[in-house]
C-alpha positions in Angstrom: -6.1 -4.3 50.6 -4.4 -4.2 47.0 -6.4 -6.2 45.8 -9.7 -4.2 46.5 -7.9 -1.6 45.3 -7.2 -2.9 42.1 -10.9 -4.1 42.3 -12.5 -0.4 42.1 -9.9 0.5 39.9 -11.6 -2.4 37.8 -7.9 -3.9 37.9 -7.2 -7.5 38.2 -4.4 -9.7 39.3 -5.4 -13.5 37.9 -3.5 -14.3 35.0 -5.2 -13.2 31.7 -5.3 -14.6 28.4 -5.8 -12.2 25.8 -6.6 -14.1 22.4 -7.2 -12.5 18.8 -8.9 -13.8 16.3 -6.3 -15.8 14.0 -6.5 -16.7 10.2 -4.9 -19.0 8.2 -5.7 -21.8 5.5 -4.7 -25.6 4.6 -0.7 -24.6 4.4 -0.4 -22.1 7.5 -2.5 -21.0 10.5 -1.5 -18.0 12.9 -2.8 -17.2 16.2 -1.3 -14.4 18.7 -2.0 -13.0 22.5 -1.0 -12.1 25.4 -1.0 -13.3 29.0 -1.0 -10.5 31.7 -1.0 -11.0 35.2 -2.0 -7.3 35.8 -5.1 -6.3 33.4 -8.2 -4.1 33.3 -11.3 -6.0 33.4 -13.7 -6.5 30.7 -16.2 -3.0 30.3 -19.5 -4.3 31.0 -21.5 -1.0 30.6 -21.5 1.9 28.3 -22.6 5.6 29.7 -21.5 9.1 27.6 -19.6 10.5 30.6 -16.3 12.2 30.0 -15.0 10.9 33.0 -15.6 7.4 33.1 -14.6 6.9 29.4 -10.8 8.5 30.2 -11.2 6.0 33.2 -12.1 3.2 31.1 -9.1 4.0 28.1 -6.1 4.4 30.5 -7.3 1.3 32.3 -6.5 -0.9 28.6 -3.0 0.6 29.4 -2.5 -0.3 33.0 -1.4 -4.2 31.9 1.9 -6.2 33.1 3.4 -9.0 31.0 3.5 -12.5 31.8 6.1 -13.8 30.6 7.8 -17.6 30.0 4.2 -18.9 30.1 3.0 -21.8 29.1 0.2 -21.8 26.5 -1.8 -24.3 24.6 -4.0 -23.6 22.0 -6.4 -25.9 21.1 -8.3 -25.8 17.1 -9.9 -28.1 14.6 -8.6 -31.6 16.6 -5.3 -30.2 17.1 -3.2 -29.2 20.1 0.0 -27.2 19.8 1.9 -25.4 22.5 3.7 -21.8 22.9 5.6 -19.9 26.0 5.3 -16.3 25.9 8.1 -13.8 25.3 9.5 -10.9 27.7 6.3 -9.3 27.0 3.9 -11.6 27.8 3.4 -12.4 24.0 2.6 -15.2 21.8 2.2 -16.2 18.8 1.4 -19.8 17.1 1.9 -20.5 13.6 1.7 -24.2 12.5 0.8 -26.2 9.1 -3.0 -28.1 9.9 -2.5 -31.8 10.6 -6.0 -32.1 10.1 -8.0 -31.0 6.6 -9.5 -27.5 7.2 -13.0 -26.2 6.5 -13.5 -22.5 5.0 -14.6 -19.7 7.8 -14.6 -18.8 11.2 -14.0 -21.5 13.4 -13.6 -21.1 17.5 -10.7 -21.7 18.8 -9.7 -22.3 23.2 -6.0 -20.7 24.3 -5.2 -21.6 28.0 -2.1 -20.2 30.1 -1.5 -23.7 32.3 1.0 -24.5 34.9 3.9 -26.6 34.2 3.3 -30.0 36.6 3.1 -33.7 34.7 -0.6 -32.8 34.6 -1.4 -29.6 33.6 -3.6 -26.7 35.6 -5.7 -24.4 33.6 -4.4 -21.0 35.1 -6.7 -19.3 32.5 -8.1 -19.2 29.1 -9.9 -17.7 26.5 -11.6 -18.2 23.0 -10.5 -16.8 19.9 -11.8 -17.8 16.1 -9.4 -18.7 13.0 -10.3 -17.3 9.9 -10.5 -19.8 7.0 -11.0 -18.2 3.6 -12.9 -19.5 0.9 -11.4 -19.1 -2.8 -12.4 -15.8 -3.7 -11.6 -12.7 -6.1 -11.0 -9.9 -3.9 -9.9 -9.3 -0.4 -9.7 -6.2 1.6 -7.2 -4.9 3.3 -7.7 -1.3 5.2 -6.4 1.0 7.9 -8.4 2.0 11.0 -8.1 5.2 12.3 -9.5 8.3 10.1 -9.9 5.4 7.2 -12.9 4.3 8.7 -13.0 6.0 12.6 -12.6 9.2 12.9 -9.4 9.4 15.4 -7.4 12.9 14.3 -4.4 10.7 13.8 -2.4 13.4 12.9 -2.7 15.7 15.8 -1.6 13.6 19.3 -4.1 16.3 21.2 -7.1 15.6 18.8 -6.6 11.9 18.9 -6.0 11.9 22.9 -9.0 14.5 23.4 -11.5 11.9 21.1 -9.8 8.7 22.6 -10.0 9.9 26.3 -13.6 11.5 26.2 -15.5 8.8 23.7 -15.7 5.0 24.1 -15.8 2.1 21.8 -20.0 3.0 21.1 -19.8 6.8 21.2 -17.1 6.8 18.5 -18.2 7.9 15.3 -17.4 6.0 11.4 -17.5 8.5 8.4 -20.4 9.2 7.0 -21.0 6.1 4.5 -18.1 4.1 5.1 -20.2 0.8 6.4 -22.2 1.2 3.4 -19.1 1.4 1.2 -17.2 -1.2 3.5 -20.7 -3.6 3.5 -21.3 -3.4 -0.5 -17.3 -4.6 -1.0 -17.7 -7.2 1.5 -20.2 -9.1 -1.4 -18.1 -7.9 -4.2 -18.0 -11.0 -6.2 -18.4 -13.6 -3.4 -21.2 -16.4 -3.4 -24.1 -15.8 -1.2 -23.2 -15.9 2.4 -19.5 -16.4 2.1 -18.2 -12.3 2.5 -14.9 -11.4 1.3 -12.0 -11.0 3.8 -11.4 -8.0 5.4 -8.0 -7.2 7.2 -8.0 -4.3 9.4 -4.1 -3.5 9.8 -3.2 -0.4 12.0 -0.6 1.4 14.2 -2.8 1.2 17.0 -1.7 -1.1 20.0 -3.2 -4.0 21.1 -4.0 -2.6 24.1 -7.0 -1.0 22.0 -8.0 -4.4 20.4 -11.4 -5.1 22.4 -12.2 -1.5 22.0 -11.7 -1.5 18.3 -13.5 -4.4 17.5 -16.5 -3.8 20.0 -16.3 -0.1 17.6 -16.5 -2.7 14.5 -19.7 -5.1 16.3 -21.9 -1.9 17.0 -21.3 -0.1 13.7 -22.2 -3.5 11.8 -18.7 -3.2 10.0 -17.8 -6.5 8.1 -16.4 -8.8 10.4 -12.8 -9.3 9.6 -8.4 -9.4 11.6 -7.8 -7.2 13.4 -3.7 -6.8 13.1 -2.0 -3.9 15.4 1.2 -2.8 17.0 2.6 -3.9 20.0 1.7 -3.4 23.3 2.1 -0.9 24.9 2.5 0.0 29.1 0.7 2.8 31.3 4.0 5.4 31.0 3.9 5.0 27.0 0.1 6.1 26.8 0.8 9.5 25.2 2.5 7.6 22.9 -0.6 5.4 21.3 -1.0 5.1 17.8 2.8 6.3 17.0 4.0 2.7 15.9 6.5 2.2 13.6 5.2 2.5 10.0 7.5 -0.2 8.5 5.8 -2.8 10.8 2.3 -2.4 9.3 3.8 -2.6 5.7 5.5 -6.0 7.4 2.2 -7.2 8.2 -0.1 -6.3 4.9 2.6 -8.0 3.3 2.4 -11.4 5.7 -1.5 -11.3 4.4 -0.1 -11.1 0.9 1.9 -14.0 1.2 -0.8 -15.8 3.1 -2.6 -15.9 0.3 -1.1 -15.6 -3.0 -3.9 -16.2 -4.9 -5.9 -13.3 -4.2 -6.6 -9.9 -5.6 -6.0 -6.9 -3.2 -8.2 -3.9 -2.4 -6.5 -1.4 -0.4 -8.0 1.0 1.7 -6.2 4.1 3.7 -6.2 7.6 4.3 -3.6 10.6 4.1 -3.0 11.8 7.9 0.4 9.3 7.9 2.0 7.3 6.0 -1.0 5.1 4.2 0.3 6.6 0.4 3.8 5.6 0.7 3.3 2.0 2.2 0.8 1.1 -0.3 3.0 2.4 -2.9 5.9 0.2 -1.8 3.9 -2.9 -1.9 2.0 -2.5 -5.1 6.0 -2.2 -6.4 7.0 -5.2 -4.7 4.0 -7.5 -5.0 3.0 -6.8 -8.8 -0.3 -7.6 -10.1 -1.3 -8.3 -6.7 -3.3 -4.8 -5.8 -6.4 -4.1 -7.7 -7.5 -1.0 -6.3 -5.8 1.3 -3.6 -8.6 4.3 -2.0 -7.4 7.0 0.3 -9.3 9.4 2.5 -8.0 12.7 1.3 -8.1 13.3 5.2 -5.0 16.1 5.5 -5.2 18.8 2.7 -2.0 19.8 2.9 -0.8 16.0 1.6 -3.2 16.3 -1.4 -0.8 17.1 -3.9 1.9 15.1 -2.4 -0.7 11.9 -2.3 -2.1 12.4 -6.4 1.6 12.3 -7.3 1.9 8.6 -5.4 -1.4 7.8 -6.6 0.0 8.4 -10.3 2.6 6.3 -9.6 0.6 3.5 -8.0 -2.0 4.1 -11.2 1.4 3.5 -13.2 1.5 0.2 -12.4 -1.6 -0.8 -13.5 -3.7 -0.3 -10.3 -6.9 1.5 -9.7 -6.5 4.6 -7.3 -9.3 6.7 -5.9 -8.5 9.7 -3.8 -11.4 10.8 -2.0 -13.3 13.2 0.3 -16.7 11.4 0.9 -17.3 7.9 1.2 -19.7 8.5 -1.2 -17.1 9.4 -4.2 -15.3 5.6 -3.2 -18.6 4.2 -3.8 -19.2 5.5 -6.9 -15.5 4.9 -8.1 -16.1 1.4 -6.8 -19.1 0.6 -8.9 -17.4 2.6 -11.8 -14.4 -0.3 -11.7 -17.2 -3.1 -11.1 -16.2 -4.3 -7.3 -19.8 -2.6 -6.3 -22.5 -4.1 -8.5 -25.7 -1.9 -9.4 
């Protein structure tokens, strides 16, 4: 009987492996997930109907942790294993055995039992990013950077999360274009720049986001959120700790020292301030830092950042329109004519 009812509440109880798309190069690799024994199945149809979309978002909150499992992940002729924390997460981070090839390259993460030989409880496929040597790469919030979300009203953000899905949501107006022309910015023929989508979202909202990211044709890139999060914290979503995301731009910056940053943000939080505090602490590292001037009443509180970022010898755009970052892009030559 549960389990029917967890059945029309499209609910399951099988163990689940969620796996995000990793990154990494010759020197490092990272991987992280989740396995869940209670999860929402996957959304297999799309309809515009208030109801069924609130439905479908507090489902990606109804989840329960599994954790001390015991996961393998398999990539490029290796084999490395990982148990899960109290929250059912994981995370894999190991130096390639075997020489690594540049791009996207699938990777298989099982949850298996612990006998001599063991059983495939369940799995899933993920990719690890491999970069190629390049000039610039990107590095951008998600919510009212590129989706419109109302981030800094909870009732906004609840009212557009609960009554839109992942393909009713709406990008600004021009920001794939703007997103799309940086993506060649001085990168050989079909080998894009990285992109690095870093946000206080939760992971709960991972599948969401990047189906958002498949429909809108953004550039593929990592996604990188906040912890998950259970079904009494829903209210809460999107109200991660700030200091975490500056933690993780700055893991990307370390991943790979050799590159030039782009930065890309908006006003409605704390976007100003964090990339402020790493173009002081990883210098000559930031080429260019773009905020949507999203909350007015920040304007004159983000210029005087933006000064000081400019200060250090980066290139700072605060804008309205996407259309304004494009220009200012091709002004400062990452957006060829």
């Amino acid at each position: 009987m549960v389990n029917r009812i967890l059945r029309l509440l499209w609910v399951t109880r099988r163990p689940v492996v969620w796996a995000f798309d990793g990154y990494g190069d010759a020197d490092n690799v990272i991987v992280q997930g989740y396995v869940l024994r209670l999860s929402p199945l996957e959304r297999k149809t799309y309809r515009q109907n208030w109801v069924i979309n609130l439905f479908s978002l507090v489902r990606l909150f109804v989840v329960a942790p599994k954790k001390n499992a015991r996961v393998l992940i398999e990539w490029n002729g290796e084999i490395h294993e990982q148990e899960t924390d109290q929250h059912g997460f994981f995370k894999f981070e190991w130096k390639p055995v075997n020489p690594v090839t540049a791009g996207w390259q699938e990777a298989r993460v099982s949850y298996v039992s612990r006998e001599p030989t063991p059983v495939v409880l369940a799995k899933n496929t993920c990719s690890v990013f491999i970069p190629h040597t390049y000039q610039y790469s990107f590095i951008s919030d998600i919510d009212d950077t590129f989706l419109i979300s109302h981030s800094a009203s909870i009732f906004k953000r609840l009212y557009v999360l609960f009554t839109k899905n992942a393909r009713s949501r709406k990008p600004f107006e021009g920001v794939v274009n703007h997103y799309r022309l940086l993506s060649h910015s001085a990168a050989p023929e079909g080998m894009p720049n990285p992109f690095f989508y870093v946000s206080s979202s939760e992971w709960n909202l991972y599948y969401y986001i990047r189906e958002f990211c498949r429909v809108q044709q953004m550039p593929r890139g990592i996604l990188l959120l906040s912890n998950m999060k259970r079904l009494h914290q829903l209210l809460n979503t999107g109200q991660g700790r700030h200091s975490t995301k500056y933690m993780r731009i700055a893991r990307i910056l370390k991943a790979y020292p050799d590159h030039q940053y782009v930065l890309l943000g908006d006003n409605s939080q704390k976007d100003p301030e964090i990339y402020q505090a790493i173009a002081r602490d990883f210098p000559n590292r930031i080429f260019a830092v773009y905020i949507r001037n999203i909350r007015k009443r920040n304007e004159d509180k983000t210029r005087q950042m933006l000064n000081t970022i400019i200060s250090m010898g980066v290139k700072c755009c605060l804008f309205d329109r996407s259309s304004e970052a494009i220009q200012h892009s091709t002004d400062i030559g990452l957006i060829k004519n």
